[in-house]
Legacy VTK file of the C-alpha trace (Angstrom):
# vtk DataFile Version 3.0
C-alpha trace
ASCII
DATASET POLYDATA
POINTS 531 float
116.759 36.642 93.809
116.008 33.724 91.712
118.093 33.816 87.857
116.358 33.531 84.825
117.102 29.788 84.142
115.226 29.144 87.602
111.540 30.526 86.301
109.940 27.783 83.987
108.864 28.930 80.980
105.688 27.315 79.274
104.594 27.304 75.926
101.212 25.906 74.208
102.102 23.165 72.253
98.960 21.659 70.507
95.445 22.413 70.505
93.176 19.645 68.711
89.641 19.094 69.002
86.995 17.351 67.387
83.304 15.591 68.020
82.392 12.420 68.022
79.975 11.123 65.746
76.421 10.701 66.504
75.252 7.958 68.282
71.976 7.173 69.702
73.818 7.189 73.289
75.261 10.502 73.751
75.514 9.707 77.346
76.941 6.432 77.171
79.789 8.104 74.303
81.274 10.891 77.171
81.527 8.011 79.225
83.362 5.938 76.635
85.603 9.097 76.057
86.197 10.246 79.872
87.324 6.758 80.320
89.398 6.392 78.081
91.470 9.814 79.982
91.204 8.546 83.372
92.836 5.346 82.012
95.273 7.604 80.334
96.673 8.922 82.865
96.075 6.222 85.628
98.403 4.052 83.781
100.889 7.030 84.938
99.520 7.772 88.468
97.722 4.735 89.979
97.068 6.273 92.897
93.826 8.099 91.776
90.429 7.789 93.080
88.168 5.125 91.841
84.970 7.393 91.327
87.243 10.030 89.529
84.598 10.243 86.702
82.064 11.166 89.574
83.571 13.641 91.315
82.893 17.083 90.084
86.556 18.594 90.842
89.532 16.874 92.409
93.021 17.678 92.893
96.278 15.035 93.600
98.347 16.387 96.345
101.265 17.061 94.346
98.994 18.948 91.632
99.905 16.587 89.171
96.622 15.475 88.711
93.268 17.748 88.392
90.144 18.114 87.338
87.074 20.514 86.754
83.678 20.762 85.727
81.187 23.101 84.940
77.168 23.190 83.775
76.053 25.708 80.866
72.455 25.953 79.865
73.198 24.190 76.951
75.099 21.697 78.015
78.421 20.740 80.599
81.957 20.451 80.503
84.430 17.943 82.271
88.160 18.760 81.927
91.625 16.739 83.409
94.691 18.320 83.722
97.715 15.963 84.186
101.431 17.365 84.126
104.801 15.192 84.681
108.453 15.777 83.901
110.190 14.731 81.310
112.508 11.817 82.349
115.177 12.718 79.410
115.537 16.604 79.760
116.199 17.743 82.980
113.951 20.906 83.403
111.670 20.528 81.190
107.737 18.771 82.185
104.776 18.206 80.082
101.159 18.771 80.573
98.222 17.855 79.082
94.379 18.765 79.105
92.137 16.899 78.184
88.265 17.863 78.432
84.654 16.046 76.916
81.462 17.480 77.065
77.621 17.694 75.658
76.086 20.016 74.235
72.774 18.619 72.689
73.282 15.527 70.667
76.733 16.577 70.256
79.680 14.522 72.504
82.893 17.405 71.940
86.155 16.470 72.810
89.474 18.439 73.455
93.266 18.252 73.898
95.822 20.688 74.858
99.576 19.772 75.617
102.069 22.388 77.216
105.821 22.421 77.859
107.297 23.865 80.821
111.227 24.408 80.641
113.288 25.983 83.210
116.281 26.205 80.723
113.920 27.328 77.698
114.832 24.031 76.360
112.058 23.623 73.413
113.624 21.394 70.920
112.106 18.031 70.904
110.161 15.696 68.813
106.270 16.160 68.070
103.980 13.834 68.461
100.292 13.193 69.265
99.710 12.519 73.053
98.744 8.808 72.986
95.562 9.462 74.262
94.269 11.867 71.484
95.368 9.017 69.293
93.655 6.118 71.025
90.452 8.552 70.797
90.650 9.020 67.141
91.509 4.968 66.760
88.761 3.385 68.843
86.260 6.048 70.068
85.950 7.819 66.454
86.486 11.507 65.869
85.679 14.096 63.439
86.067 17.538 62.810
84.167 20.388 59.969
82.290 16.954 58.628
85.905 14.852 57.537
86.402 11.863 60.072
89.750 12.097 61.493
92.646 9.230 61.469
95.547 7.740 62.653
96.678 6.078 59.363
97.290 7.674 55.900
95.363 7.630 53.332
95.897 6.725 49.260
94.844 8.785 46.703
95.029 6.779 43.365
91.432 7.525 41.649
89.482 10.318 40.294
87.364 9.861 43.309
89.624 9.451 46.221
91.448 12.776 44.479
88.404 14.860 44.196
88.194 13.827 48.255
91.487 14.989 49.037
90.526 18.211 47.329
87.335 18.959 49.306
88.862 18.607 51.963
91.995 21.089 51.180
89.022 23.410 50.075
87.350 23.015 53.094
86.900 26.538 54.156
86.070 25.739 57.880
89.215 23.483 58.232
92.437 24.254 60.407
94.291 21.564 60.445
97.260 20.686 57.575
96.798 18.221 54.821
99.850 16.951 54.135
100.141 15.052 50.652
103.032 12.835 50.091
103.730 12.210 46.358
104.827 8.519 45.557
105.545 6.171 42.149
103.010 3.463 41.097
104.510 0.988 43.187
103.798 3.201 46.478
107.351 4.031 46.965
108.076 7.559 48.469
110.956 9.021 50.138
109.405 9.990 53.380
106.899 7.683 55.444
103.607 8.355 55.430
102.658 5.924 57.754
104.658 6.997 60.672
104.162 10.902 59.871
99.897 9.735 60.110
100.906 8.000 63.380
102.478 11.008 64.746
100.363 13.396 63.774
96.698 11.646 64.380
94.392 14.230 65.627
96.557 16.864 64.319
96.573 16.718 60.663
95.409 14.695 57.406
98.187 12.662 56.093
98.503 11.375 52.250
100.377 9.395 49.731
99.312 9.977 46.170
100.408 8.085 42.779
100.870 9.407 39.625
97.628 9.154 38.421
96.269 10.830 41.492
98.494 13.708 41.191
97.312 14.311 37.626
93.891 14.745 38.590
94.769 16.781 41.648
96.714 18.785 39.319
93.727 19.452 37.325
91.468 20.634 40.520
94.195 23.083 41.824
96.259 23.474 39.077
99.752 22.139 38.535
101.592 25.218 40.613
99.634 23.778 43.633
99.761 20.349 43.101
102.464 17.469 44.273
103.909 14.754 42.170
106.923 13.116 41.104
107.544 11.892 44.963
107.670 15.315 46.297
106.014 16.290 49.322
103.381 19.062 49.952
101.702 20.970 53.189
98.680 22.526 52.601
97.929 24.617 54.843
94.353 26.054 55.838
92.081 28.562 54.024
93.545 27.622 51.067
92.588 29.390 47.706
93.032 28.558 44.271
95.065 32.573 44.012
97.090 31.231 46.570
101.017 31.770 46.238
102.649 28.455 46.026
104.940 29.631 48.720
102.366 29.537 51.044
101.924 25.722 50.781
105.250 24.402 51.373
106.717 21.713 48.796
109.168 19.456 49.669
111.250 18.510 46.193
112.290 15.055 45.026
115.663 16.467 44.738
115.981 17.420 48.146
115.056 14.276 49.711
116.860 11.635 47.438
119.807 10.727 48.221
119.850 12.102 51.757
120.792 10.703 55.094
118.706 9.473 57.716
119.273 12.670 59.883
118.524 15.587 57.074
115.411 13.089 56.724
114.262 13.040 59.784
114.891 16.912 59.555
112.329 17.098 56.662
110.217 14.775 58.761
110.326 17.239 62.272
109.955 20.713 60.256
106.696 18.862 58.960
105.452 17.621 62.028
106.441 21.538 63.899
104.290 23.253 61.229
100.904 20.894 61.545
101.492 21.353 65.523
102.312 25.454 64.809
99.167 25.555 62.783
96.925 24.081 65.757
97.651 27.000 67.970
97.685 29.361 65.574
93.538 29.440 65.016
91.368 31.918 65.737
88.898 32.001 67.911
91.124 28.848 70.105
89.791 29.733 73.803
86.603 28.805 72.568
87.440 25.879 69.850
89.791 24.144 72.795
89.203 25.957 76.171
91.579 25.334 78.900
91.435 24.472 82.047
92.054 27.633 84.110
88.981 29.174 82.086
87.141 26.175 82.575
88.074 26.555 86.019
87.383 30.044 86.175
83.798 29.559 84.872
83.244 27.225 87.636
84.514 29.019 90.290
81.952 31.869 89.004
79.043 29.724 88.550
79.334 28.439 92.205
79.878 32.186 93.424
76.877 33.285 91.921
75.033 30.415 93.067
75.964 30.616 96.564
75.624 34.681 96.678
71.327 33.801 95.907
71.130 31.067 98.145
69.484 32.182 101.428
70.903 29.356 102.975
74.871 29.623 102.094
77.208 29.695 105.240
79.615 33.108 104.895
82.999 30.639 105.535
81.298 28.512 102.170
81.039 32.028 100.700
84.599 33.163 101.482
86.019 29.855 100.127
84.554 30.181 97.027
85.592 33.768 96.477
89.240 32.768 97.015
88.925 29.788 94.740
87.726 32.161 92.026
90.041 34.367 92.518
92.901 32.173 92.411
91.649 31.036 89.153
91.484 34.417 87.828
94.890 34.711 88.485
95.745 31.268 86.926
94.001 32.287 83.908
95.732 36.035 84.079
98.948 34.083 84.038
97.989 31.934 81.538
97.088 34.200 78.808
100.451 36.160 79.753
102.472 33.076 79.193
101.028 32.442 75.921
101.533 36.316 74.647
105.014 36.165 75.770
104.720 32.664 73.869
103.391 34.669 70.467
105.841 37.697 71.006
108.951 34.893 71.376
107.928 32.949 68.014
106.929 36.499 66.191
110.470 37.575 66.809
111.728 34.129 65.835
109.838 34.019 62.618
110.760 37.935 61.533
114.524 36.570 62.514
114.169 33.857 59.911
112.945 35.969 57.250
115.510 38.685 57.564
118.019 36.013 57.116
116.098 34.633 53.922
115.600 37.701 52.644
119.561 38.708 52.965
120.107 35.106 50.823
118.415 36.295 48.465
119.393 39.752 47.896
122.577 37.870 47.530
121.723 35.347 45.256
119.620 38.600 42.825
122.782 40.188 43.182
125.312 37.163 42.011
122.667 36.562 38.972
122.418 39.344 38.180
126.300 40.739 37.940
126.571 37.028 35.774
123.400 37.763 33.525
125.303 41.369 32.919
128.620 39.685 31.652
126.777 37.402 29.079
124.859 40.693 27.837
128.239 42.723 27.119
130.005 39.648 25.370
126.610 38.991 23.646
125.601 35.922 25.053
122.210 35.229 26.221
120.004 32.480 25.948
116.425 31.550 27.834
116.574 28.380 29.497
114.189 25.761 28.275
111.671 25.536 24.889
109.185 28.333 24.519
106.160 27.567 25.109
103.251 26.172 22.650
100.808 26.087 25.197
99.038 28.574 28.336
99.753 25.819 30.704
103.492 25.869 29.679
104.077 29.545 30.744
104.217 29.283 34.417
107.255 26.738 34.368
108.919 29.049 31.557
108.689 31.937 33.376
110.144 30.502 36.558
112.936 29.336 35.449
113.897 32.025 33.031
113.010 35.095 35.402
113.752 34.388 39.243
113.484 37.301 41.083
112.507 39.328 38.541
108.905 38.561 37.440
106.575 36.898 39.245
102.947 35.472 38.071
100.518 35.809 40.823
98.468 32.546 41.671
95.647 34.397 39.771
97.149 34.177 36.738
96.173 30.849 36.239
92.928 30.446 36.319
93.644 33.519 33.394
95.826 30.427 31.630
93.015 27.990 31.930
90.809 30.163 29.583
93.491 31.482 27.631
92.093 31.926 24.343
94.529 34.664 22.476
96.494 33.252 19.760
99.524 34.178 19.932
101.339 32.548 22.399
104.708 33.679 21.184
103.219 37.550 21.456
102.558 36.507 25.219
106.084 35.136 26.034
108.145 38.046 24.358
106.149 40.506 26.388
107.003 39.214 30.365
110.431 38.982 29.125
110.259 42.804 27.909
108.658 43.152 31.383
111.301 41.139 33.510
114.607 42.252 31.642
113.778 46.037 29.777
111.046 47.539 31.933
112.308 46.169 35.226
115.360 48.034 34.258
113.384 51.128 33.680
112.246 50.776 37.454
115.945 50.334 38.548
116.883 53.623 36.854
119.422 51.382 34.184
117.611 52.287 31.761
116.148 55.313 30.180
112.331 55.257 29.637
112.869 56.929 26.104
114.852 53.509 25.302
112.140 51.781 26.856
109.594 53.607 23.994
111.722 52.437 21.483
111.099 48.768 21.837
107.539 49.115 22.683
106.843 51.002 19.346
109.329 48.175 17.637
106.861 45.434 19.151
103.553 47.236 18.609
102.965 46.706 22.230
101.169 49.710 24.318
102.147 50.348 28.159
100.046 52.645 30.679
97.945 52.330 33.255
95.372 49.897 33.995
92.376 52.239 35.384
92.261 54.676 38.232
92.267 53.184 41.658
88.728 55.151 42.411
87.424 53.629 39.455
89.089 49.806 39.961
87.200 50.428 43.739
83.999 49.848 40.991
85.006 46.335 40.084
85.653 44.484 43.801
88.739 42.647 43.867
89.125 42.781 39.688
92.359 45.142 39.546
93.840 43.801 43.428
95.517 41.031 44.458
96.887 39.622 47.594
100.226 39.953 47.950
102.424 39.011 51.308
99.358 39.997 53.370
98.711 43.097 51.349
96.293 44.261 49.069
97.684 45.558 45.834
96.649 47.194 42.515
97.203 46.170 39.203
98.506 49.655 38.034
100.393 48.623 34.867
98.938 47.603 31.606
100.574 46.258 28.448
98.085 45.438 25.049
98.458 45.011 21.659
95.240 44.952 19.158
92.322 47.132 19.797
89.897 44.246 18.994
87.382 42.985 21.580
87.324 39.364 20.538
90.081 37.788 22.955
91.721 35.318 20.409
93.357 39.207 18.680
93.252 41.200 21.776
96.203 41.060 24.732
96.274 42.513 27.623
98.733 41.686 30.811
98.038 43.365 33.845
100.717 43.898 36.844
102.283 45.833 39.886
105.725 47.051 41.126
106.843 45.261 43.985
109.506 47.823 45.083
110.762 45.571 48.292
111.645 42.856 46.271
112.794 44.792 42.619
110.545 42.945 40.501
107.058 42.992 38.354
103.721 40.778 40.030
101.739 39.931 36.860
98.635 39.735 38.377
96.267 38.520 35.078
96.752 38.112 31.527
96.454 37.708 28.844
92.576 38.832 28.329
91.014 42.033 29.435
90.047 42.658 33.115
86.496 44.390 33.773
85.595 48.055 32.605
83.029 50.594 31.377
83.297 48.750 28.130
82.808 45.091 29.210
LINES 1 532
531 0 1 2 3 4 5 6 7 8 9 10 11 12 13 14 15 16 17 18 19 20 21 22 23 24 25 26 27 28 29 30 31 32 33 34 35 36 37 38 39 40 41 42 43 44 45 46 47 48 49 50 51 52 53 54 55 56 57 58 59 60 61 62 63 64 65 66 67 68 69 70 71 72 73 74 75 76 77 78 79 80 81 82 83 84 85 86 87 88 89 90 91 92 93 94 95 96 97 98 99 100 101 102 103 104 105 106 107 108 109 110 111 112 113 114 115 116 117 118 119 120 121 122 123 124 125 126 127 128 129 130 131 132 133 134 135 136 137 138 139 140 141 142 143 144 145 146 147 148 149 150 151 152 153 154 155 156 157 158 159 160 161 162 163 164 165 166 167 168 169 170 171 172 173 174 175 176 177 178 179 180 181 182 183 184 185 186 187 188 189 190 191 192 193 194 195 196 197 198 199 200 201 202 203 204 205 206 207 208 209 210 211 212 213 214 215 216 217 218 219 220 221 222 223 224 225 226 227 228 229 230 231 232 233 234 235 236 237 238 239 240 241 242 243 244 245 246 247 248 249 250 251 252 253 254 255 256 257 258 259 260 261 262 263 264 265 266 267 268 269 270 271 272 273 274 275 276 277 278 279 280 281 282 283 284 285 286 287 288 289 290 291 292 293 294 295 296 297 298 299 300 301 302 303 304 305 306 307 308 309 310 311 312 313 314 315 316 317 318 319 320 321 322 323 324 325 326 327 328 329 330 331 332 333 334 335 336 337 338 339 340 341 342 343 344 345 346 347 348 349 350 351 352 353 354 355 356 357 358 359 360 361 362 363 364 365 366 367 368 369 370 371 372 373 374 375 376 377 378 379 380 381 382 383 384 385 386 387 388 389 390 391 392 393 394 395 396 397 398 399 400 401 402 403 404 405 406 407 408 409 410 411 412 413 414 415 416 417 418 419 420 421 422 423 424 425 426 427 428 429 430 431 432 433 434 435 436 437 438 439 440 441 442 443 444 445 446 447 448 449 450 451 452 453 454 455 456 457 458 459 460 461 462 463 464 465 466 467 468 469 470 471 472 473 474 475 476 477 478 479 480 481 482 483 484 485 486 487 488 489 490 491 492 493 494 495 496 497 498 499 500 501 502 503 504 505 506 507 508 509 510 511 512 513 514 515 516 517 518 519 520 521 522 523 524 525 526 527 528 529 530
């Protein structure tokens, strides 16, 4: 019986793709590219044929070498499929797919890299297959109409800023855009050079002054932005309502002052998410197919083509009916290695977040035991200057009420158009919300008390609008919220008027998981009958 350490395991590593652009030679381009593979991987195995490029499937002995091809009515499809071990982890192999076509005008080009472990041995360091980069370098690549590169790029204008924002809005993109923050003299604390080097084909790499930053800032707004030599990933579909948590920001404060290993920790994590990402896609098997369905679709074609030819021996039949079926095997275990792939990293990630989340339950509870002893001694005090403007609030709130009020990303483009005049009105009311009424929600307090201060403060509290009836206005009275959809059931004004510079309103859920209030718009009124 063979053990469990004897049974490689593979996982999908990368998936990239791209086109190259037009040319008046389409013909003459998927040349330029499937050369540039066979010399690939003949620099590794010079054993292979001469007229590899001609023949329409070929195998090496050992199987470390393959290819496949198939025709489609609107165009055809060559792939190469080239595996060999590691030489510095016992175990472990690599293998790599890489595959060109035409389809019209259009010269397509894929790669897909696998590791194979026998000890489940997947910790190593990511980087572009050579090949993918040479492609992008000297062929010329692009991908959802952004060309694609193997060197980063600065951001120091209004212009080149207002690029780098088109292309994080780009709805049809999948790949990261990683932004690395820098001072006027182009100094920054991780390299953006080598991370571009690394990561060509994979993801858009960076660096950004000061002055670029403040005009990103202004396009996405400053929750979403990067500056002050920090480092940022967006990551695809990315929306303005966004959480900032879902873009991950790297702090100036956590990479000054480091050591070469906890930066080249910083430097991995990055380089794991933009290869994560590539996999992650939907619709993949199409975007980047591999080579057991390319295979597969071959094996079919010929079936079909030799099952309406008169003319077909039966042993050329039989042969061909094995050779699909093998490959419908292959593919079966394919797509079973890669669920047991998802299913592995699922459990990995929900792992992770169990142990984040018990941090900080611990952390709540710690601040919140301490925030209890100032309050019986009578000592309290907010941290930082009120506010005098909208675009002040976000920062205020964040560092006066972790982990127990939250603005949604939606609240500022609310900010931005802030008219209400009382800012003051504004900042006493989320701190009602995050300290009194959060209280309420906890059962420490009774709501009678609650009343009290309301009545005190002028300030009103009920519901927003029936659920049926917030159905009326689309997304108005829901936001996204950790995947969910979820209504904006609360509702605190003051002032009757309609005019918005007398009139507040601030609009928010109870997000029971974590113990805390999602303000999910303010400080104007949301949609009704009345609008």
């Amino acid at each position: 019986m063979l053990s469990v350490g004897t049974i490689p395991r593979t996982r999908l590593i990368l998936a990239a793709n791209g086109y190259v652009p037009q040319a008046t030679n389409c013909e003459a381009l998927l040349e330029q590219v499937r050369s540039e593979i066979i010399a690939y991987v003949r620099k590794k195995n010079d054993g292979l044929p001469i007229n590899l490029a001609n023949l329409e499937d070929f195998e090496e002995i050992d199987g470390s070498v393959t290819t496949a091809s198939v025709v489609f009515r609107e165009g055809r499809l060559w792939v190469l499929r080239f595996s060999e071990p590691d030489e510095s982890t016992p175990g472990r192999s690599w293998v790599v797919e890489l595959s060109v076509g035409l389809f019209g005008t259009q010269v397509l080009f894929g790669c897909r890299l696998y590791c194979s472990s026998r000890n489940y041995d997947f910790a190593f360091e990511h980087a572009a297959p050579s090949v993918l980069r040479k492609i992008v370098e000297k062929v010329g690549l692009s991908d959802y109409g952004v060309r694609l590169s193997s060197s980063a790029t600065k951001v120091d204008t209004d212009g080149t800023a207002d690029d780098l924002y088109k292309i994080i809005a780009n709805t049809q993109r999948w790949r990261d855009v990683l932004v690395v923050s820098c001072d006027d003299g182009f100094s920054s604390l991780i390299d953006p050079a080598s991370l571009a080097r690394s990561l060509s084909g994979v993801a858009h790499v960076y660096f950004i002054t000061p002055y670029g930053s403040h005009r990103l800032s202004e396009l996405v707004g400053r929750e979403l932005s990067v500056f002050d030599r920090g480092v940022r990933l967006y990551r695809p579909n990315f929306s303005e309502e966004d959480d900032k948590s879902q873009h991950p920001l790297i702090l100036r404060r956590q990479l000054e002052n480091i050591s070469d290993l906890s930066r080249r920790k910083f430097e991995a994590s990055i380089k794991e998410d933009c290869f994560r990402v590539s996999i992650e896609r939907k619709q993949l098997n199409q975007k980047v197919p591999s080579f057991v369905d390319i295979r597969v679709a071959a094996s079919k074609q010929l079936l079909e083509k030799l099952n309406t030819d008169d003319s077909s021996s039966k042993p050329e039949t039989l042969l061909a009916e094995q050779s699909a079926r093998k490959a419908a095997e292959q593919q079966a275990d394919a797509s079973f290695a890669l669920a047991v792939q998802e299913e592995e990293l699922r459990k990995e990630a929900d792992a992770q977040r169990e142990i984040y989340k018990g941090q900080l339950f611990a952390a709540r509870s710690r601040l919140d035991v301490l925030e209890q002893k100032l309050a019986n001694i009578g000592v309290y005090s907010e941290v930082g200057e009120r506010p005098i403007s909208y675009s002040e609030i976000p920062q205020w709130v964040e560092r006066n009420f972790p982990g127990k009020l939250i603005l949604h990303a939606r609240v500022h483009r609310g900010l931005k158009s802030a008219v209400y005049q009382e800012i003051a009105t504004v900042c006493d009311t989320l701190k009602l919300l995050a300290n009194e009424y959060r209280q309420v929600f906890l059962g420490e307090m009774r709501k009678e008390e609650f009343t009290l201060l309301l009545n005190e403060r002028h300030l009103d509290i009920s519901g927003s609008i029936s659920e049926s009836r917030a159905s009326e206005y689309g997304d108005e009275y829901f936001v996204e919220w950790n995947g969910r959809r979820e209504f904006l059931h609360g509702h605190v004004s003051k002032g009757n008027s309609r005019d918005e510079k007398y009139c507040m309103r601030i609009y928010f859920f109870w997000n029971a998981l974590d113990s805390q209030i999602v303000v999910g718009w303010l400080p104007s009124h949301l949609k009704n009958r009345l609008s």
